[in-house]
Backbone bond lengths (Angstrom), bond angles and torsions (degrees), N, CA, C in turn:
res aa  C-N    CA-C-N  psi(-1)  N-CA   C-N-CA  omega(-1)  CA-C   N-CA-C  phi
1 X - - - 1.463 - - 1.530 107.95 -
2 X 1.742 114.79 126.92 1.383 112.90 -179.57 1.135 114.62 -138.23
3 X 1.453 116.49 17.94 1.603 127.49 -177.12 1.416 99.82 -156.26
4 X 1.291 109.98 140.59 1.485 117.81 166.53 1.755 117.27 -151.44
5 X 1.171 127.19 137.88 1.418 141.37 -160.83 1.373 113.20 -104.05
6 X 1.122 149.26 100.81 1.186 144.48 -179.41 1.168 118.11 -113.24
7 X 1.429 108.76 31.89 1.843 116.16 -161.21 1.939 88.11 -94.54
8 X 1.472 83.42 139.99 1.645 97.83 -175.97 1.555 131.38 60.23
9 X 1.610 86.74 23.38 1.687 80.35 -179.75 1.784 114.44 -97.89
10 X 0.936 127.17 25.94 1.394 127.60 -174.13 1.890 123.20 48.87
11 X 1.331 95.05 45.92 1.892 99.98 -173.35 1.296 83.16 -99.73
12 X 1.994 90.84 132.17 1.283 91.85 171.06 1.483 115.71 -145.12
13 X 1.757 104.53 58.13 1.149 125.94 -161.11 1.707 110.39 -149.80
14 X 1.115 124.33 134.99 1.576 105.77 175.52 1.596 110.76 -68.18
15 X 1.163 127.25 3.56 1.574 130.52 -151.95 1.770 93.26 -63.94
16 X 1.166 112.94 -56.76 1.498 124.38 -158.32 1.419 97.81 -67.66
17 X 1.200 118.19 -29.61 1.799 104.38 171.18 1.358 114.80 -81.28
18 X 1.114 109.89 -53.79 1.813 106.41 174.99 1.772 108.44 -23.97
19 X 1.659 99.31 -55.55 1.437 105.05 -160.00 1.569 112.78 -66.26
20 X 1.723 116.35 2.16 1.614 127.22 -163.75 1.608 100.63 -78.96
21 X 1.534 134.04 -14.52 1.001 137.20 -167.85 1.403 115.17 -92.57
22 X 1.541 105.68 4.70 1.634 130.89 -172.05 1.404 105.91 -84.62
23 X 1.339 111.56 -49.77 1.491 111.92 164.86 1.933 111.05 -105.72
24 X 1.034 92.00 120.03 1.623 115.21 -177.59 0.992 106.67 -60.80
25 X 1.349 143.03 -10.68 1.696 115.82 -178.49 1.076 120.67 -134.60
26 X 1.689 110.76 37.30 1.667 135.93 154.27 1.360 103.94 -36.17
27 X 1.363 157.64 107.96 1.137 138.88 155.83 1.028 106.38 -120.12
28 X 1.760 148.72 -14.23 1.299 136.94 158.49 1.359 119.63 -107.03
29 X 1.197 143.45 149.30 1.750 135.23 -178.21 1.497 82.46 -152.31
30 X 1.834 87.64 156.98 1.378 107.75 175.28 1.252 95.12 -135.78
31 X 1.883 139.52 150.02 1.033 131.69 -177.84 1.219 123.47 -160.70
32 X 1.034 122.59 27.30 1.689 147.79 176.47 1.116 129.20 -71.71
33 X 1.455 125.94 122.52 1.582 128.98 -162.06 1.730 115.78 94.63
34 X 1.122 140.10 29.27 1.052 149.16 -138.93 1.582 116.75 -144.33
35 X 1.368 115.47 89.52 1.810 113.34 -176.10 1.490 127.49 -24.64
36 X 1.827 106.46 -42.41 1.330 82.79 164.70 1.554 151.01 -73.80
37 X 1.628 99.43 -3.19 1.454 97.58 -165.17 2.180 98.12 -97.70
38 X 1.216 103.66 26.13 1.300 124.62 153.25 1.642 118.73 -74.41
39 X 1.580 109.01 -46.24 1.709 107.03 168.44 1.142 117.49 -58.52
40 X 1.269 163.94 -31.64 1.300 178.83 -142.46 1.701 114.33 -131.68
41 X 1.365 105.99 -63.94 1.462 119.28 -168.94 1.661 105.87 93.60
42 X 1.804 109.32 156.39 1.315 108.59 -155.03 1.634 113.71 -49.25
43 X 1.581 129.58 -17.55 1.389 106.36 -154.96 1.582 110.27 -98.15
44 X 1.661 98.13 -35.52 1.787 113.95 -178.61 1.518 99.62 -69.95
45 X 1.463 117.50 -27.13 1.920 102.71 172.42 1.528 92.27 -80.97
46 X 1.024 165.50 -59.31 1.141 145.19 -170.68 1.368 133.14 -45.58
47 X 1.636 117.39 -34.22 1.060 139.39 -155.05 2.186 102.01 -96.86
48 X 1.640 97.13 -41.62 1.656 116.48 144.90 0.958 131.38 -62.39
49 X 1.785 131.26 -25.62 1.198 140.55 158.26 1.447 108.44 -50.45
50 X 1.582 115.34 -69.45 1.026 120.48 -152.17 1.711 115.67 -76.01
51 X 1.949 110.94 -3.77 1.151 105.60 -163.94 1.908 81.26 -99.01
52 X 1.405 112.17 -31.28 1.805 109.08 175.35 1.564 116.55 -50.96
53 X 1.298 101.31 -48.14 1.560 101.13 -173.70 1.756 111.81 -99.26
54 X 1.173 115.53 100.38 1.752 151.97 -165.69 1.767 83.38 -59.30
55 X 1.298 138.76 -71.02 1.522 113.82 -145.60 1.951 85.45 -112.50
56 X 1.261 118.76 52.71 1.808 107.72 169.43 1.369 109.68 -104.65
57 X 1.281 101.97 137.42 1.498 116.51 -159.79 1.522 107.65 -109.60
58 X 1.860 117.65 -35.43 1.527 119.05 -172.30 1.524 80.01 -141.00
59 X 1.500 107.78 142.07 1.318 128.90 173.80 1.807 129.77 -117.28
60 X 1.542 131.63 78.00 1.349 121.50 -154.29 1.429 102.60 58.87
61 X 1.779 132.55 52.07 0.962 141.95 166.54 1.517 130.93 76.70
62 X 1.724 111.48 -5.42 1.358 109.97 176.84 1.355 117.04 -128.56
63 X 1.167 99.21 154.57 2.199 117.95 -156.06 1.638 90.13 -39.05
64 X 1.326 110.04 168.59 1.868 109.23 153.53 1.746 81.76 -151.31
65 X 1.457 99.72 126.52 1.307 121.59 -153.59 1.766 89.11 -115.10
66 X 1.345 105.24 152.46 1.620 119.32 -175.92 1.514 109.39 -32.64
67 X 1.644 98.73 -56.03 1.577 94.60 -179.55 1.021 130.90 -63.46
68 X 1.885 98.98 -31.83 1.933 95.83 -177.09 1.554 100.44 -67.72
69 X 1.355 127.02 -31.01 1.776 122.95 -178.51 1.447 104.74 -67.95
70 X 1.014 135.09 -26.70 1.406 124.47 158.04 1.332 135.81 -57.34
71 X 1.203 100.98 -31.86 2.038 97.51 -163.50 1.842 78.61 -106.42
72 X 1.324 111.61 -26.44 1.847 92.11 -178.81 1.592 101.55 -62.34
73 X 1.432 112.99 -54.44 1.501 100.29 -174.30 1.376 123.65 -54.40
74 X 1.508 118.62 -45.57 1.596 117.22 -167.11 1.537 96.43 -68.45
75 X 1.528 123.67 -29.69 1.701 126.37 -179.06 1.496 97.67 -47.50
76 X 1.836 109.14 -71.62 1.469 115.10 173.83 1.226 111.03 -33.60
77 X 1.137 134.27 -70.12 1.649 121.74 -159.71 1.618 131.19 -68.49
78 X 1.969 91.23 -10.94 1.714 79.58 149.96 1.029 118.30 -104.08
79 X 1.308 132.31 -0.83 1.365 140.19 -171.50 1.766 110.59 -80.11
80 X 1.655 104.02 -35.26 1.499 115.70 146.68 1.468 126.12 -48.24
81 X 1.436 120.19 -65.42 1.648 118.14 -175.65 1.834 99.84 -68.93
82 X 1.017 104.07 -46.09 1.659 90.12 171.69 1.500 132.85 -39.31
83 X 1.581 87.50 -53.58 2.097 96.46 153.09 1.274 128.60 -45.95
84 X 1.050 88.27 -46.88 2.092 99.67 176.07 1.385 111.06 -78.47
85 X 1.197 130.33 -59.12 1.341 127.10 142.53 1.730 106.79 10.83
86 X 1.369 99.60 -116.73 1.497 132.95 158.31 1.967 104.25 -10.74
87 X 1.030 116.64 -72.55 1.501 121.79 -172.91 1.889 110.92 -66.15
88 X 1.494 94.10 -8.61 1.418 96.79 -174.11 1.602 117.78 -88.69
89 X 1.557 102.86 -26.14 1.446 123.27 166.67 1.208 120.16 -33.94
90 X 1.742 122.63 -63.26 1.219 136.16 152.89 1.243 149.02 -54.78
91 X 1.464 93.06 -13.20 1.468 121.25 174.68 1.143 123.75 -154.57
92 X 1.553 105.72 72.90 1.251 114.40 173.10 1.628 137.73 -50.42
93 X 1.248 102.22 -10.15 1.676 105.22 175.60 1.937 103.28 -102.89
94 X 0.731 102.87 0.88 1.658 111.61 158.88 1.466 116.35 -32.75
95 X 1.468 116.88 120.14 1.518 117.71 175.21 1.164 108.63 -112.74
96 X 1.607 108.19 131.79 1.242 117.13 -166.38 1.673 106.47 -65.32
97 X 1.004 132.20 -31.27 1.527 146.19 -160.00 1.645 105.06 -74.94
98 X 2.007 104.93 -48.41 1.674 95.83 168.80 1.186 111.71 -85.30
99 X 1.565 143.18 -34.15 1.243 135.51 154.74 1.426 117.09 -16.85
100 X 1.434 124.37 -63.77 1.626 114.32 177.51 1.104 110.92 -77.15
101 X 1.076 142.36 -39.97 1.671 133.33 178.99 1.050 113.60 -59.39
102 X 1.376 137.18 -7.29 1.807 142.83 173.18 1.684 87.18 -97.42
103 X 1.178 112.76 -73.91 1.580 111.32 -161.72 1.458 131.64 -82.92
104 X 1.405 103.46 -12.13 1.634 108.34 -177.15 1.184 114.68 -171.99
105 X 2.063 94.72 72.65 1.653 100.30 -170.34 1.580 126.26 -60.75
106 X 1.121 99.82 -0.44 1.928 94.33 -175.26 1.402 114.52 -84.60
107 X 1.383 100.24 -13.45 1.846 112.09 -171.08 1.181 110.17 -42.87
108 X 1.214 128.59 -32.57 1.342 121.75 -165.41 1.582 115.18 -88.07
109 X 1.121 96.70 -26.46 1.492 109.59 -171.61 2.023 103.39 -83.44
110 X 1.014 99.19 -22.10 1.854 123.99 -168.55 1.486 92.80 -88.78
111 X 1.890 122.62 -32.90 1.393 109.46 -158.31 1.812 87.74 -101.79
112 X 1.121 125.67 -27.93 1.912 127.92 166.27 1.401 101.25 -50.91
113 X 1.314 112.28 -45.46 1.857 96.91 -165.18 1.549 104.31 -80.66
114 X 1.694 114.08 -48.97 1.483 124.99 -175.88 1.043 134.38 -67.95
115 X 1.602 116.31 -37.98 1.506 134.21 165.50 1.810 102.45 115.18
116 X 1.092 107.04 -158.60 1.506 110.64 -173.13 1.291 108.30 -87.18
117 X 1.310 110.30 125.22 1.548 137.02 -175.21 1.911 104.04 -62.98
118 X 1.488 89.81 -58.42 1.965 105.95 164.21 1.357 107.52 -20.31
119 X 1.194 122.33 -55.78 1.456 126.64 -163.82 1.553 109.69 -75.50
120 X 1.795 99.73 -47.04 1.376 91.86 -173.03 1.650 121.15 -62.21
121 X 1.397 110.14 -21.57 1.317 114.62 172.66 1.758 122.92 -92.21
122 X 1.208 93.30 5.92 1.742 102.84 162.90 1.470 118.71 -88.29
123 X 1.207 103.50 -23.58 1.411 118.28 -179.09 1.302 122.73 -109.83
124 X 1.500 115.83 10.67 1.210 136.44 179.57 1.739 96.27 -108.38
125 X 1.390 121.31 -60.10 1.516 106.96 152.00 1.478 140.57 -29.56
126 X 1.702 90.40 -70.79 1.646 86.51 157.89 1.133 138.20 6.07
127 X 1.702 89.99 -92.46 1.590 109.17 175.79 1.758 124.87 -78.91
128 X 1.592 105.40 0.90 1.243 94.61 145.89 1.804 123.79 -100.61
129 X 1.287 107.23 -0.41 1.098 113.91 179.43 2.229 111.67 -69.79
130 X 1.289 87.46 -1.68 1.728 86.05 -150.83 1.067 132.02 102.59
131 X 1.670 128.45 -18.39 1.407 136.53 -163.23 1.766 99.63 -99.00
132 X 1.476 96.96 65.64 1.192 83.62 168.33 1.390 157.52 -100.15
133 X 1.743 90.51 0.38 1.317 108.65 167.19 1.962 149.56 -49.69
134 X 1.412 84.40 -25.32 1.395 133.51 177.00 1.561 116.87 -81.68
135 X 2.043 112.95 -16.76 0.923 95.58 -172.61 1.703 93.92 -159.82
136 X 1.665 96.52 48.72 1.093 84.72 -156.42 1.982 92.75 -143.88
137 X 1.410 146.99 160.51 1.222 136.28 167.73 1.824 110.93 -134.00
138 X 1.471 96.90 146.51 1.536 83.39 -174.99 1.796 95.77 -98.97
139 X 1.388 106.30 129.82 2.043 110.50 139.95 1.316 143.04 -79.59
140 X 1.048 109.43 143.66 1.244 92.71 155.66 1.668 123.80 -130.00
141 X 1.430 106.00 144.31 1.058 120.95 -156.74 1.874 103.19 -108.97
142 X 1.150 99.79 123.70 1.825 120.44 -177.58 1.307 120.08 -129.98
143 X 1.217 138.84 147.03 1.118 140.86 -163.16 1.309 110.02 -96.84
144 X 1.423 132.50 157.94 1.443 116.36 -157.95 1.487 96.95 -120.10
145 X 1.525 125.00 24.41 1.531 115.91 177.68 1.589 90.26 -95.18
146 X 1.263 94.88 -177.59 1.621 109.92 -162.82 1.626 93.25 -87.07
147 X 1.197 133.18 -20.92 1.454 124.17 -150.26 1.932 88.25 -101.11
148 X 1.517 122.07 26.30 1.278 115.48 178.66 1.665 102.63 -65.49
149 X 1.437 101.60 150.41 1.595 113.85 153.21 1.252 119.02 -160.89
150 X 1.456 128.74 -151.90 1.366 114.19 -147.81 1.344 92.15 -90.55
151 X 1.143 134.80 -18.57 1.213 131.22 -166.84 2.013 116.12 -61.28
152 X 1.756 99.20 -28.98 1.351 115.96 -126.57 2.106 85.06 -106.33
153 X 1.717 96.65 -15.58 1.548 107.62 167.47 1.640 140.23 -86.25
154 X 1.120 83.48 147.27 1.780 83.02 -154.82 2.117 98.81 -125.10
155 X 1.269 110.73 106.61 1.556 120.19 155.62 1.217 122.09 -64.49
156 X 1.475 121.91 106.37 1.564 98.76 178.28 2.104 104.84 -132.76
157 X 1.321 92.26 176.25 1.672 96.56 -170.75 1.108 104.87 -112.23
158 X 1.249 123.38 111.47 1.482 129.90 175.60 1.671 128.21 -93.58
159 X 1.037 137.97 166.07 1.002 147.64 149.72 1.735 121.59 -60.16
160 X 1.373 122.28 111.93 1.771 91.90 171.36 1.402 124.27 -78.71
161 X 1.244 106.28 22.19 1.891 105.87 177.53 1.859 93.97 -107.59
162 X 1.379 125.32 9.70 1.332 117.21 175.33 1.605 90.15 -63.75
163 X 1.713 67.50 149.58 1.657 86.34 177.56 1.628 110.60 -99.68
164 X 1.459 146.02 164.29 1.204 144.42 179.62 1.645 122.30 -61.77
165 X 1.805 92.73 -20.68 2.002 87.70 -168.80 1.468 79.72 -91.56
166 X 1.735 134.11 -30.12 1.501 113.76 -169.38 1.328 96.87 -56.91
167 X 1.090 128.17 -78.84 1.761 147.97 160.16 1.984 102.12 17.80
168 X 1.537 91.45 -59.50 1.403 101.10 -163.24 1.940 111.81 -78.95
169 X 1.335 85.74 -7.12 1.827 105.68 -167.16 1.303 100.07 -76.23
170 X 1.327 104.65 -40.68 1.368 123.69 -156.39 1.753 115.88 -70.61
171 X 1.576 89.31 -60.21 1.084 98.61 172.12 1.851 137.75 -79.21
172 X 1.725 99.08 4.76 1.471 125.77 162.27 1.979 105.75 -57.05
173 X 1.090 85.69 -26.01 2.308 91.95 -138.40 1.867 72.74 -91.55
């Protein structure tokens, strides 16, 4: 089995995807029309799709390319401790270790390759905290025709969790 369709089936649970990593040679899914991808909305369930299911190659028909499996997973894995986070409020004797193995079995395997999620969301505060010096690099940005001068340069302070299309947004305008 290397394709499976789940369009219109009324799942309205992540359970049935978690469990897609059970058979290894899922490599295409289709999944459209479906209550859960109402919690999120179409792009963050996709982007969680693609970090749940380990060998998916086409998603509702389009590529998911090295990079998009990258920033979906590291997205997922704070989007995981944030859950736990959040679920821990109420339940303070909550272990983080059975928490992901019920809700987001890949974590572990996502937190060996990626590193500690903890951090990434300490430093995601941080820099919403204001502290951004600590987590933050300056560029500078120059124009690459010959007629550059000082006028035409620009220092700026970034975030290091910018992402490349903000990066690229930026330097459009």
């Amino acid at each position: 089995l290397n394709s499976i369709s789940f369009d219109h089936n009324k799942i309205s649970s992540w359970e049935s995807i978690n469990n897609l990593n059970k058979i290894p040679g899922i490599k295409f899914m289709r999944m459209l029309n479906n209550p859960f991808i109402n919690i999120y909305g179409k792009m963050m369930t996709r982007q969680i799709t693609i970090a749940k299911v380990k060998k998916l190659e086409r998603l509702n028909g389009t590529s998911v390319g090295e990079q998009n499996r990258r920033d979906a997973e590291i997205m997922y894995l704070r989007k995981c401790y944030e859950e736990y986070l959040e679920a821990s409020k109420s339940s303070p004797q909550l272990e983080t270790d059975a928490f992901m193995k019920e809700n987001h079995p890949r974590w572990f395997e996502l937190v060996d390759f990626f590193g500690n999620p903890a951090e990434m969301v300490k430093n995601q505060k941080d820099i919403a905290g204001g502290n951004l010096d600590l987590n933050s690099v300056e560029i500078v940005l120059r124009p690459m025709s010959s007629k550059c001068n000082a006028e035409n340069i620009k220092r700026k302070k970034l975030p290091l969790s910018i992402t490349v299309a903000t990066l690229k947004g930026m330097c459009s305008k």
